[in-house]
PASEBA-1860 file (N, C-alpha, C; in nm, 3 decimals):
! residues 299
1> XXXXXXXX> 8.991/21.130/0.153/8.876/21.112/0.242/8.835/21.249/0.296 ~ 8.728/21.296/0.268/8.693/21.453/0.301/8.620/21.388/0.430 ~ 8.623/21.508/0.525/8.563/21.521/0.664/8.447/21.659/0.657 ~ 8.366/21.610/0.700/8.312/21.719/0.773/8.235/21.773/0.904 ~ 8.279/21.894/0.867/8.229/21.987/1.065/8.097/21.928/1.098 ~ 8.109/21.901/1.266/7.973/21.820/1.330/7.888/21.978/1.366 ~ 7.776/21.963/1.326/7.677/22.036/1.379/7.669/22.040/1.495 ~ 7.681/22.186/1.544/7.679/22.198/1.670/7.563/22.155/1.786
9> XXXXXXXX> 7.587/22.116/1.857/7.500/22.032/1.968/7.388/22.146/2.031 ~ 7.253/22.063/2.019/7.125/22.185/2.079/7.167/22.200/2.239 ~ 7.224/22.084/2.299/7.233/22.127/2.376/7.341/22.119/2.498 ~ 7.281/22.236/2.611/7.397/22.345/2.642/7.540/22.268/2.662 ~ 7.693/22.327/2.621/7.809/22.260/2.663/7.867/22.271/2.783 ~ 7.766/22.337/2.877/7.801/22.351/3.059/7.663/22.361/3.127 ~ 7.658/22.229/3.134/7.524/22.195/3.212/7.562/22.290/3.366 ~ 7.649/22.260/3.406/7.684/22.351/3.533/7.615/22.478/3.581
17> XXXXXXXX> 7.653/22.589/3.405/7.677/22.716/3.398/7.464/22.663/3.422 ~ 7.403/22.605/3.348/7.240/22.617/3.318/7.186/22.576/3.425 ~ 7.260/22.492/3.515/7.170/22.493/3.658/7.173/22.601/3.745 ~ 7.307/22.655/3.765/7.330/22.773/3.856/7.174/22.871/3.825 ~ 7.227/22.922/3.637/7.150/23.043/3.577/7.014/22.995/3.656 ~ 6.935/22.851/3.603/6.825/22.865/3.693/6.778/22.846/3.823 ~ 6.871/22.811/3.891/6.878/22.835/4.036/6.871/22.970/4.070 ~ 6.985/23.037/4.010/6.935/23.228/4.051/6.808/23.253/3.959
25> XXXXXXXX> 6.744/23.191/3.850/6.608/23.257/3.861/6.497/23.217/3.932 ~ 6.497/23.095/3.969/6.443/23.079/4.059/6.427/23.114/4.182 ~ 6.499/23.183/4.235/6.571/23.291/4.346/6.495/23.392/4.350 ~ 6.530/23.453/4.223/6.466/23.587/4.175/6.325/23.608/4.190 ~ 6.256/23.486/4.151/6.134/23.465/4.112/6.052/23.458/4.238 ~ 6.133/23.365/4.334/6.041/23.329/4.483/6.075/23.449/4.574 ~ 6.203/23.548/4.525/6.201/23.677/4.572/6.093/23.788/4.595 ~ 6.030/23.791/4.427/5.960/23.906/4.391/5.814/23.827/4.426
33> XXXXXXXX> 5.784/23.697/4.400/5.678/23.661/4.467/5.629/23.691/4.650 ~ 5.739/23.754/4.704/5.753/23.800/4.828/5.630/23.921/4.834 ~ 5.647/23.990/4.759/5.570/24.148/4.751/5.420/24.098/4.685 ~ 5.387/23.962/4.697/5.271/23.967/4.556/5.206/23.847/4.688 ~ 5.069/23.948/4.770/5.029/23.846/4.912/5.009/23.745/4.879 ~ 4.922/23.705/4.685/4.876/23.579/4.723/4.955/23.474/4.687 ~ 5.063/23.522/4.655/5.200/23.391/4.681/5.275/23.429/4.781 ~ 5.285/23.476/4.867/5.374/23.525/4.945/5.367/23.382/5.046
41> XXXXXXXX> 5.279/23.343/5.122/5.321/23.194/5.214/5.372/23.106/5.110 ~ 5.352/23.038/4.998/5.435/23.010/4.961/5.575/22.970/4.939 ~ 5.561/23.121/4.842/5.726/23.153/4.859/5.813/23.163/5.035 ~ 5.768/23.210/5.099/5.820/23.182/5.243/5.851/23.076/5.269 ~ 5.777/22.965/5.225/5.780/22.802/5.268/5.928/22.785/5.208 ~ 5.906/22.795/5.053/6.030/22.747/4.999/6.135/22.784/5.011 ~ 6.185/22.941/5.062/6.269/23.018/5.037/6.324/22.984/5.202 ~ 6.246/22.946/5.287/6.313/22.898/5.423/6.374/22.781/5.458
49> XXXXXXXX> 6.356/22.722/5.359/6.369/22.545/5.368/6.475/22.565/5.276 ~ 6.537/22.660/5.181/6.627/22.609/5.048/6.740/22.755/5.097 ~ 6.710/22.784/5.179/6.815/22.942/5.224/6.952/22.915/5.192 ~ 6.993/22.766/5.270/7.111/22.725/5.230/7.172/22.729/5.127 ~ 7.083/22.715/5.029/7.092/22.702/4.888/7.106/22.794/4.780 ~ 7.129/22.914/4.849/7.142/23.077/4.783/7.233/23.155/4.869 ~ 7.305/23.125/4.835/7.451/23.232/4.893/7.392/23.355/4.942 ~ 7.380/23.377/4.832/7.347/23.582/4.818/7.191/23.608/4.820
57> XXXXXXXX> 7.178/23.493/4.944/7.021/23.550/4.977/6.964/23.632/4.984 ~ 7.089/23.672/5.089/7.035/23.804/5.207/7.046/23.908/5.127 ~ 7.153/23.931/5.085/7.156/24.098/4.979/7.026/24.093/4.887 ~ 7.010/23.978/4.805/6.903/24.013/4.727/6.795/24.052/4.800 ~ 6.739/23.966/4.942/6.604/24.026/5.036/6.640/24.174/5.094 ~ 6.744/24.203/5.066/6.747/24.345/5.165/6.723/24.460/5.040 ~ 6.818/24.412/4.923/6.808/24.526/4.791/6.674/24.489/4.724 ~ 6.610/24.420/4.695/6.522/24.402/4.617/6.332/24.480/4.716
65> XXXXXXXX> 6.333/24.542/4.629/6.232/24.682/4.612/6.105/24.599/4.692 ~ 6.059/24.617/4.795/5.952/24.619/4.877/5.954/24.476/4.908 ~ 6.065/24.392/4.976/6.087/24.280/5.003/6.097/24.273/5.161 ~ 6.174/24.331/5.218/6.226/24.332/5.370/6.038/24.427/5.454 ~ 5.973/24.509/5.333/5.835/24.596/5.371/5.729/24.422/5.395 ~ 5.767/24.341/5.270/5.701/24.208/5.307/5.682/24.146/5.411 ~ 5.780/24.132/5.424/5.816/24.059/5.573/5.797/24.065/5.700 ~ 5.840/24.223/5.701/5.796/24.302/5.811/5.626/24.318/5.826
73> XXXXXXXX> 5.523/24.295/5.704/5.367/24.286/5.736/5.353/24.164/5.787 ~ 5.431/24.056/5.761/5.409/23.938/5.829/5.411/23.909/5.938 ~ 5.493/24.012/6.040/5.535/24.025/6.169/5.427/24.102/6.219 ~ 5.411/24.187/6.175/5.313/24.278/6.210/5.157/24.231/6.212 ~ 5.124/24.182/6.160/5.003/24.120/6.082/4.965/24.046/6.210 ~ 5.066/23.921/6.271/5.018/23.882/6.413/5.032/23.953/6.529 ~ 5.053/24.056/6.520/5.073/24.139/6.685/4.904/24.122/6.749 ~ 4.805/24.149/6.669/4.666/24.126/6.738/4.652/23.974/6.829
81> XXXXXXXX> 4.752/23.881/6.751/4.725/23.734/6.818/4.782/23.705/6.972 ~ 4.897/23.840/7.027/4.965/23.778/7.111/4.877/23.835/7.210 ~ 4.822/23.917/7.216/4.777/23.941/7.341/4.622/24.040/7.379 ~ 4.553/23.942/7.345/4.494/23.772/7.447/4.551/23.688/7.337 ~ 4.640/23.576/7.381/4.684/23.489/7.317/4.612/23.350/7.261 ~ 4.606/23.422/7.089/4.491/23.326/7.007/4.597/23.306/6.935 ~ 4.769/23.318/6.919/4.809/23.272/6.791/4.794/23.142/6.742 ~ 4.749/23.089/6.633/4.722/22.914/6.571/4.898/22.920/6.529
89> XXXXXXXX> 4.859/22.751/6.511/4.977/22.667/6.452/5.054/22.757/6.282 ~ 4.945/22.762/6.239/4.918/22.798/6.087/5.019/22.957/6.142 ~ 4.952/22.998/6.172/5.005/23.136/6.155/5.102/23.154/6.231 ~ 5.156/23.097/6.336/5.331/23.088/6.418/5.387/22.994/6.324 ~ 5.363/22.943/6.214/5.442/22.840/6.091/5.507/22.969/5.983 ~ 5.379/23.001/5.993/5.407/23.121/5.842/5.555/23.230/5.893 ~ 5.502/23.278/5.993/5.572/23.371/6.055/5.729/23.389/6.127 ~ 5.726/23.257/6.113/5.828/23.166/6.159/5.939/23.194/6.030
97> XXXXXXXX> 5.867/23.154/5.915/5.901/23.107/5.754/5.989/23.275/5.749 ~ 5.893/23.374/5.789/5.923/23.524/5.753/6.099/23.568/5.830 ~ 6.061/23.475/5.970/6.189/23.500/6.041/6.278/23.458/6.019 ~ 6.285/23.354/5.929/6.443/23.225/5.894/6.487/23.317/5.821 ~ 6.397/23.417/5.734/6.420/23.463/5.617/6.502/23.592/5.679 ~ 6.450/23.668/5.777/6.550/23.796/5.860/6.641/23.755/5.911 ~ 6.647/23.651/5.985/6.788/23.546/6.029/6.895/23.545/5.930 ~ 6.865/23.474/5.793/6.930/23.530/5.681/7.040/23.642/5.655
105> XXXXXXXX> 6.947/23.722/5.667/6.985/23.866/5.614/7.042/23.920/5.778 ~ 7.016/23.915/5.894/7.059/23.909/6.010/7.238/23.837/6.054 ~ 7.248/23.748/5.975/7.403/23.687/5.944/7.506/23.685/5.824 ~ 7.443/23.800/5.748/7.513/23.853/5.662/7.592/23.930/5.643 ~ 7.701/23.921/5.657/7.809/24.061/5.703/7.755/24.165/5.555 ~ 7.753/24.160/5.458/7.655/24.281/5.396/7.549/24.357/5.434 ~ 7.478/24.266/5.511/7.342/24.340/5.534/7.284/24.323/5.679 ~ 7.402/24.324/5.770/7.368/24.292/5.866/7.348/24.432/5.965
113> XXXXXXXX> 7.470/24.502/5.901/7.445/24.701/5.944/7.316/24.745/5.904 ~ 7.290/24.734/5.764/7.191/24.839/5.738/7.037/24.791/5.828 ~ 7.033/24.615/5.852/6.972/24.541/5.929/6.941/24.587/6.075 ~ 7.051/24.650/6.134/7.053/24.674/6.252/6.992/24.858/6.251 ~ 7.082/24.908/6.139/7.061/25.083/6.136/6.889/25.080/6.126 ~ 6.796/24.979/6.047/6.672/24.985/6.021/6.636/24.953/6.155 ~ 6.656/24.916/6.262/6.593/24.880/6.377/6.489/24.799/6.322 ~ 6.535/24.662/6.299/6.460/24.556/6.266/6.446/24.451/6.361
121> XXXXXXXX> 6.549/24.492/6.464/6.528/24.331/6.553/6.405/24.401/6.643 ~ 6.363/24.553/6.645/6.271/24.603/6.729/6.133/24.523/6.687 ~ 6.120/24.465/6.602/5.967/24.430/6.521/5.999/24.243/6.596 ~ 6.127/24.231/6.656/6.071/24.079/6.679/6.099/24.070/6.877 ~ 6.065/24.219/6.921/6.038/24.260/7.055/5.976/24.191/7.117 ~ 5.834/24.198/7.060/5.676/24.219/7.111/5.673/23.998/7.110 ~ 5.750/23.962/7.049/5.732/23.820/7.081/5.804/23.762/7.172 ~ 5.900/23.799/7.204/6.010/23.772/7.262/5.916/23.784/7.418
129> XXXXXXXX> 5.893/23.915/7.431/5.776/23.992/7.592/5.694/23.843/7.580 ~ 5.629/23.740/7.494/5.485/23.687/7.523/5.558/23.590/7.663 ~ 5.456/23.548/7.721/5.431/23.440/7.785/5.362/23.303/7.783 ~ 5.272/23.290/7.725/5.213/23.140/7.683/5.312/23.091/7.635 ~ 5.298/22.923/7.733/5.361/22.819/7.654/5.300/22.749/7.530 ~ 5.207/22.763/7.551/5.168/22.694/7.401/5.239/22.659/7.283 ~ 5.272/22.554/7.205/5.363/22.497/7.095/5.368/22.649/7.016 ~ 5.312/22.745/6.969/5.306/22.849/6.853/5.358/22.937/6.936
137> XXXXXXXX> 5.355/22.912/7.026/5.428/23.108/7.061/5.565/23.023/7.137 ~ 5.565/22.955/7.173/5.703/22.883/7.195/5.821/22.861/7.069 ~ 5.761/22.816/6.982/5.829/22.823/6.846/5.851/22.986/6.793 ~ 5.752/23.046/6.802/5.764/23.190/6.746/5.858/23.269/6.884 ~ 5.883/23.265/6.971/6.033/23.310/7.070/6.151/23.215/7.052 ~ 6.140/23.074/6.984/6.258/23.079/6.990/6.307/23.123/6.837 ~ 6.213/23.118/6.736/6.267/23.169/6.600/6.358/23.288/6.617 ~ 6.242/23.364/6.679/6.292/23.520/6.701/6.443/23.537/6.777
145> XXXXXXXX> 6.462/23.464/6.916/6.572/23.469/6.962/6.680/23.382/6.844 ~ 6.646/23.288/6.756/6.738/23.260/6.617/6.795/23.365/6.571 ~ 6.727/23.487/6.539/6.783/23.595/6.472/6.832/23.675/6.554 ~ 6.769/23.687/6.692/6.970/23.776/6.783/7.019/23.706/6.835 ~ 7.034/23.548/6.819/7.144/23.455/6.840/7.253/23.470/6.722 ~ 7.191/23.490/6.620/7.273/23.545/6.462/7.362/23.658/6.465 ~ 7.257/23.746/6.507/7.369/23.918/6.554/7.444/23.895/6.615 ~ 7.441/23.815/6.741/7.545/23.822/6.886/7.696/23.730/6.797
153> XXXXXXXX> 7.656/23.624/6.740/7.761/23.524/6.696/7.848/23.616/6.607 ~ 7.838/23.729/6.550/7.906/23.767/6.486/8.053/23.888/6.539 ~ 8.016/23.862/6.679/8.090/23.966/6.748/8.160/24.067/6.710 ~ 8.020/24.135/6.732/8.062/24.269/6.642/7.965/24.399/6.776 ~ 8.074/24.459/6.833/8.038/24.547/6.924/7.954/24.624/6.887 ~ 7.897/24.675/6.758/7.792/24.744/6.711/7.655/24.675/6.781 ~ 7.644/24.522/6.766/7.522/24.472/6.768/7.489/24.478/6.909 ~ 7.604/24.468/6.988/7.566/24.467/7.177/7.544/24.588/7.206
161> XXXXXXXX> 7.595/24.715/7.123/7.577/24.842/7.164/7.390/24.843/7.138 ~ 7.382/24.773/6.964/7.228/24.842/6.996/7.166/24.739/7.048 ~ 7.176/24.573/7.076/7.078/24.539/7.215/7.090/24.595/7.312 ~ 7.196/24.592/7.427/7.184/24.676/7.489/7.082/24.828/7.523 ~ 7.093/24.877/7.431/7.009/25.032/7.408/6.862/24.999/7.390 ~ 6.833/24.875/7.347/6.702/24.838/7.361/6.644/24.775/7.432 ~ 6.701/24.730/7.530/6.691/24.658/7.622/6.629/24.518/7.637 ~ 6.753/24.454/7.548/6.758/24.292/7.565/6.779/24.217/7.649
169> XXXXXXXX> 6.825/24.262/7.712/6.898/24.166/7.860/6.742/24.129/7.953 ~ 6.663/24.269/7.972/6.511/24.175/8.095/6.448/24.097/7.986 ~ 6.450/24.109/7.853/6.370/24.025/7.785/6.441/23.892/7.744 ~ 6.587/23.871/7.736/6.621/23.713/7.773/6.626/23.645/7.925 ~ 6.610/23.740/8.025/6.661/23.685/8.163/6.517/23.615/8.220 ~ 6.363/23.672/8.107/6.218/23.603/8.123/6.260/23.517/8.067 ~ 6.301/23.468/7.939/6.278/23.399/7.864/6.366/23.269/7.953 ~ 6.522/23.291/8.019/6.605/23.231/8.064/6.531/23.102/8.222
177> XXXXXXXX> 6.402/23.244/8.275/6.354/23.182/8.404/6.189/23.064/8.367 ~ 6.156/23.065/8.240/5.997/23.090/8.220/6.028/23.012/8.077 ~ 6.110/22.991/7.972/6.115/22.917/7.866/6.128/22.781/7.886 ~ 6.105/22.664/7.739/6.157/22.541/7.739/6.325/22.566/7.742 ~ 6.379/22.475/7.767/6.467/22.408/7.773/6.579/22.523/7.693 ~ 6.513/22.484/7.518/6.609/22.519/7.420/6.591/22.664/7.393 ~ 6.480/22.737/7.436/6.473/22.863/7.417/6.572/22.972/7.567 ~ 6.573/22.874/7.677/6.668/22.861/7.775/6.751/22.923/7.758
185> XXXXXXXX> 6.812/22.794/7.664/6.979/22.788/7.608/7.027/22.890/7.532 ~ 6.899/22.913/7.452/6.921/22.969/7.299/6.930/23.158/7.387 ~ 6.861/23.167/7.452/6.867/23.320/7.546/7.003/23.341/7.638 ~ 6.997/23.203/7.706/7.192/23.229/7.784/7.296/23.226/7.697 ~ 7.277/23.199/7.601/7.374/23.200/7.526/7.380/23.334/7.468 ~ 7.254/23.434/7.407/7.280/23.596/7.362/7.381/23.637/7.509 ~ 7.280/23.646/7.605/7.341/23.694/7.747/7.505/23.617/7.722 ~ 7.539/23.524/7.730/7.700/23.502/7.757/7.727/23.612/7.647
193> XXXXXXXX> 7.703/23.606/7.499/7.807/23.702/7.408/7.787/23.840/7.445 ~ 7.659/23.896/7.510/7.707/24.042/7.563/7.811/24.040/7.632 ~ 7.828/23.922/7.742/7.879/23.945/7.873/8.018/23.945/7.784 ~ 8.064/23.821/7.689/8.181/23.847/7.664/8.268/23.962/7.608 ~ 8.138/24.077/7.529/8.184/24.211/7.509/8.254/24.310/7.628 ~ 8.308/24.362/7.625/8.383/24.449/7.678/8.267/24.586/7.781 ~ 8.191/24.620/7.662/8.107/24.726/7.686/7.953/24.640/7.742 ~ 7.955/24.512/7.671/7.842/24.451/7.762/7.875/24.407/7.931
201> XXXXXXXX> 7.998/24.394/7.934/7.988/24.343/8.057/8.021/24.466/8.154 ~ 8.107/24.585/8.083/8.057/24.692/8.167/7.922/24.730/8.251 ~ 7.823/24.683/8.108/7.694/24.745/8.108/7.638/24.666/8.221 ~ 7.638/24.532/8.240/7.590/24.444/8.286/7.593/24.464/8.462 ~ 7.742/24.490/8.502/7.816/24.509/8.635/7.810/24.671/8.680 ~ 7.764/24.751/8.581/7.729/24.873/8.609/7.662/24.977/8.749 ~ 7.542/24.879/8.754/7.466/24.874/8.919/7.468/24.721/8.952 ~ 7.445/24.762/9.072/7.386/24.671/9.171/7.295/24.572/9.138
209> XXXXXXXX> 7.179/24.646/9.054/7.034/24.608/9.014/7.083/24.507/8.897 ~ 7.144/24.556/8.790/7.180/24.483/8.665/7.205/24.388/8.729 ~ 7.338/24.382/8.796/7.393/24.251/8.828/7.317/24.137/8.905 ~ 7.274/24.181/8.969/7.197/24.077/9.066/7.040/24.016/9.003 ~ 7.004/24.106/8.879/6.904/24.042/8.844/6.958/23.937/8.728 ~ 7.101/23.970/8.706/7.095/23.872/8.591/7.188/23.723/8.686 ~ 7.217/23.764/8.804/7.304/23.662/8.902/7.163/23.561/8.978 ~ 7.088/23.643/9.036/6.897/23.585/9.079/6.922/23.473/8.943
217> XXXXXXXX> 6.881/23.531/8.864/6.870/23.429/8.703/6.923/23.310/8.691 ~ 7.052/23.339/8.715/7.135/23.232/8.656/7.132/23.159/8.787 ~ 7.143/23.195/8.915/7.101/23.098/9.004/6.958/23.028/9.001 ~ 6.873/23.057/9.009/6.776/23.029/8.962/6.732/22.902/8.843 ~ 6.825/22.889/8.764/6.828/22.799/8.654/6.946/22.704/8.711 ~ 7.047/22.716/8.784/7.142/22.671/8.816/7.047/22.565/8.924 ~ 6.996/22.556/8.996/6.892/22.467/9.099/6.756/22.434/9.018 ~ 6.746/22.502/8.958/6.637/22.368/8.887/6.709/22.277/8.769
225> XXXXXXXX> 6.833/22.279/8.724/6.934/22.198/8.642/6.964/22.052/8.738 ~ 6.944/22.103/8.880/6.971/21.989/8.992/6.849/21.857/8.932 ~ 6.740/21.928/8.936/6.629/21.809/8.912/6.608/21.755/8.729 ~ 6.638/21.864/8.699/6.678/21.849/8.528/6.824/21.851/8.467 ~ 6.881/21.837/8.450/6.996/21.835/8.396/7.035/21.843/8.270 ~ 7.102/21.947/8.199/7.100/21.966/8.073/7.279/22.028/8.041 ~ 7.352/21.940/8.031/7.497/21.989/8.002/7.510/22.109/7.917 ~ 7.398/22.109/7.809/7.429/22.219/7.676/7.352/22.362/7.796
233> XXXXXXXX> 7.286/22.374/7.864/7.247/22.476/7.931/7.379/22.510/8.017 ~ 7.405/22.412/8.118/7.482/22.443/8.218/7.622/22.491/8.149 ~ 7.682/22.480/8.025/7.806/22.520/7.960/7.790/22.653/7.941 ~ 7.623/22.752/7.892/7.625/22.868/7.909/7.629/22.937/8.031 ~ 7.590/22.892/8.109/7.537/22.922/8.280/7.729/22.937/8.311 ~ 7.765/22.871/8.344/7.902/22.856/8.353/7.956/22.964/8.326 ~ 7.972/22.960/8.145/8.030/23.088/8.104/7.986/23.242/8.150 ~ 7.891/23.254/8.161/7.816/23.299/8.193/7.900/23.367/8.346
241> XXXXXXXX> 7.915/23.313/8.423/7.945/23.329/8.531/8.078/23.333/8.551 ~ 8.156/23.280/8.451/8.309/23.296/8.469/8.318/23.445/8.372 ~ 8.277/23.470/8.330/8.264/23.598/8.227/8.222/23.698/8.356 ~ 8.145/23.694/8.420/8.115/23.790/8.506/8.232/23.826/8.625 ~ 8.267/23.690/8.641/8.407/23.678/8.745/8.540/23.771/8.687 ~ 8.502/23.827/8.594/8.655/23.938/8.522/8.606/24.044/8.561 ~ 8.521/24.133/8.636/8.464/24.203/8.704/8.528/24.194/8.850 ~ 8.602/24.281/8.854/8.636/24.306/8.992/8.496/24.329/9.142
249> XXXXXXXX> 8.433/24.414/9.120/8.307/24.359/9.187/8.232/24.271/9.224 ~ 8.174/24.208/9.035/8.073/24.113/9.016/8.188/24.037/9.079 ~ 8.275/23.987/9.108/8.364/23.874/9.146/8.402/23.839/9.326 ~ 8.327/24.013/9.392/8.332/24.000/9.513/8.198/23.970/9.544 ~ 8.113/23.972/9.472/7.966/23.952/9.538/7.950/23.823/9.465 ~ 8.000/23.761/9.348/7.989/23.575/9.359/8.040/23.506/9.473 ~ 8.141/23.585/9.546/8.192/23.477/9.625/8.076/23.443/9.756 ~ 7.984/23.495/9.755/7.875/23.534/9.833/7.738/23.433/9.800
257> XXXXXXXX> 7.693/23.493/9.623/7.630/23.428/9.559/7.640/23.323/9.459 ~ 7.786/23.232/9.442/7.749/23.179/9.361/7.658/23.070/9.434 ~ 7.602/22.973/9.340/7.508/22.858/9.376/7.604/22.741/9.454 ~ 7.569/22.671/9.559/7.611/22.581/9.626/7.672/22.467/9.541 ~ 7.545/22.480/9.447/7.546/22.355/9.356/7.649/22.318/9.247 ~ 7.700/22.412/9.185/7.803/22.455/9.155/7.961/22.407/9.228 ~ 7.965/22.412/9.326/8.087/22.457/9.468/8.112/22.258/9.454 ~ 7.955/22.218/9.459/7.997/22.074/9.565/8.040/21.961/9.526
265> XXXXXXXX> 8.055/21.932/9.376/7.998/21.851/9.270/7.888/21.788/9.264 ~ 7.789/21.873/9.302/7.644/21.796/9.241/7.635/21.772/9.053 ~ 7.709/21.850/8.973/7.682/21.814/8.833/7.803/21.724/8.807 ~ 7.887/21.658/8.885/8.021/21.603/8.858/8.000/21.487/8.737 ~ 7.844/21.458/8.742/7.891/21.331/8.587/7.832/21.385/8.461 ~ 7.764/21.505/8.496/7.717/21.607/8.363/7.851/21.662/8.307 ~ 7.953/21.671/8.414/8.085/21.766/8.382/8.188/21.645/8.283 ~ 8.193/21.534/8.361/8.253/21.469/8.332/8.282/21.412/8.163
273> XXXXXXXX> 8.184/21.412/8.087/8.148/21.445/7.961/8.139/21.563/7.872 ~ 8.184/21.666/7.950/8.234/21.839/7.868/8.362/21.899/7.945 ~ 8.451/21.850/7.878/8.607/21.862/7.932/8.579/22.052/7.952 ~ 8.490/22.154/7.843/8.544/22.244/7.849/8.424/22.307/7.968 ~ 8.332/22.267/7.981/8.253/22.336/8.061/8.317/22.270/8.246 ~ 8.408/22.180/8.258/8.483/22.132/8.364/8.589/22.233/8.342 ~ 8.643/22.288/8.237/8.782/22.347/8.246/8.715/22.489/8.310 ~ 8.595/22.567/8.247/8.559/22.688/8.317/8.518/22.716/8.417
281> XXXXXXXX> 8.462/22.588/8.464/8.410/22.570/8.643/8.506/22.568/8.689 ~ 8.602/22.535/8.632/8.747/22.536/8.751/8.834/22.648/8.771 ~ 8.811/22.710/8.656/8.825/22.847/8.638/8.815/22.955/8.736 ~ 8.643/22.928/8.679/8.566/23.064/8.817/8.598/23.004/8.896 ~ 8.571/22.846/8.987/8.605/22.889/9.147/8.709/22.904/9.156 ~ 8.826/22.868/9.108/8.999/22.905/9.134/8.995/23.079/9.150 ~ 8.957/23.153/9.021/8.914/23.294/9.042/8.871/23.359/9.169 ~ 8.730/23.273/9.233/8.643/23.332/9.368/8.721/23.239/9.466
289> XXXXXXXX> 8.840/23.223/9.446/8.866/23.172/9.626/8.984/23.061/9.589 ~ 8.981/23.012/9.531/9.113/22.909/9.464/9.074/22.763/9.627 ~ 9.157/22.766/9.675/9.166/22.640/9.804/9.045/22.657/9.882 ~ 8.968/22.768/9.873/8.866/22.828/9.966/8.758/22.681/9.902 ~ 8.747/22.675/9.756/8.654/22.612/9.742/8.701/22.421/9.654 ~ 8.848/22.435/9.696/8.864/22.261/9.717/8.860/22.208/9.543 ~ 8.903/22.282/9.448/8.840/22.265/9.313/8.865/22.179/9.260 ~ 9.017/22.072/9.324/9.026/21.966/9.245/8.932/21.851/9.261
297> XXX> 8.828/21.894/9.431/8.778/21.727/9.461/8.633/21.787/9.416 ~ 8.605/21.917/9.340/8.471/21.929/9.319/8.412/21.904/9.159 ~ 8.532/21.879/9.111/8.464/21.843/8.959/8.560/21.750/8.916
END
């Protein structure tokens, strides 16, 4: 009985290996469509919505030849809108699309130095400063604070050295008194990871002035939480304030200023549901005064 060899199959024997290959060209493709304007919204759309979906995003947007110059016209392109404030929906969407995409490359331990050495978070300044609430410039500050919520998470003393030097702190402590809710959060929360740096919280407790404008602040949000209540805010606020309490100073002038509200259990059933934001309130006041302020009957 003779046998013979099966003709080899048209097609591929690692479907695997042929989705990847066109997944990275497709990559490639909505990459270089970046540099080419009249696909460029587009490609933004898709490439923000599928980010997840490409590992090696960020290196390719940072190495690939007049890509990160893209992006950066996109930013640039609305600076005329903020002020007198005409930005549309359409164009805080697009721009938005441009920022998921620096966010990206912003949480990339590859490209997150040369990210910072380019002074790139300087180009998402000028939004951060706006004031209108309006839905488009509300969305376009909190995108922007997305991408130095990205830097700070990576705790890496480089990135607090250069916010710091640019002076991030008055431009989240507006955003902290004057934002919604989540752009709030999303700003006390940069402010807690300076504070938890070493050299940020130097920086912070340094003068008089620093401290008390960022203590004004957080009190400030701490009494209007009384009529609103928001546990995911008050867990930064907290930290926030127990972080400042490792300050030999900042720790003699809380005992002065912290908020009442805080002291009495007015948030006792907001607490009661975040074991850890109850464990740090108990913290700081044990810290500012221990029996002075009664801590077992206040939370």
């Amino acid at each position: 009985m003779s046998t013979t060899a099966e003709a080899p199959s048209s097609s591929s024997e690692n479907p695997k290996k042929d989705t990847e290959e066109n997944s990275e060209s497709r990559l490639y493709q909505l990459v270089k469509n970046l540099t080419i304007l009249e696909r460029r919204e587009s490609s933004l759309l898709e490439l923000s919505k599928k980010r997840e979906s490409f590992p090696q995003l960020a290196p390719v947007l940072w190495y690939s030849f007049g890509t990160i110059a893209g992006l950066l016209q996109e930013l640039v392109a609305i600076y005329p809108s903020l002020s007198p404030p005409t930005l549309t929906a359409h164009a805080s969407n697009r721009v938005c699309n441009a920022l998921a995409l620096l966010q990206c490359v912003a949480s990339h331990p590859e490209t997150r130095t040369p990210f910072l050495n380019a002074h790139i978070p300087l180009f998402l300044y000028p939004f951060l400063n706006t004031v209108s609430k309006t839905r488009p410039f509300e969305y376009l500050r909190l995108t922007s604070l997305g991408v130095i919520g990205a830097l700070v998470k990576m705790d890496d003393p480089e990135v607090i050295n250069f916010l710091l030097t640019t002076e991030i702190i008055p431009l989240c402590l507006r955003i902290m008194e004057t934002g919604s809710e989540l752009s709030k959060t999303v700003a006390t929360f940069i402010l807690q990871k300076v504070l938890l740096d070493d050299f940020g919280l130097q920086y912070i407790c340094h003068t008089a002035e620093r401290f008390y404008a960022v203590s004004t602040v957080l009190s400030n949000m701490v009494n209007a939480l009384i009529e609103q209540p928001s546990a995911r805010l008050l867990k930064h606020i907290v930290r926030c304030y127990l972080r400042l309490s490792d300050n030999p100073r900042a720790r003699e002038a809380l005992r002065q200023h912290l908020p009442v509200a805080l002291q009495n259990g007015t948030f006792s059933k907001v607490l009661e549901e975040d074991p850890s934001t109850r464990r740090w309130l108990s913290s700081l006041l044990y810290a500012l005064g221990g029996e002075q302020y009664n801590v077992g009957s206040n939370i």
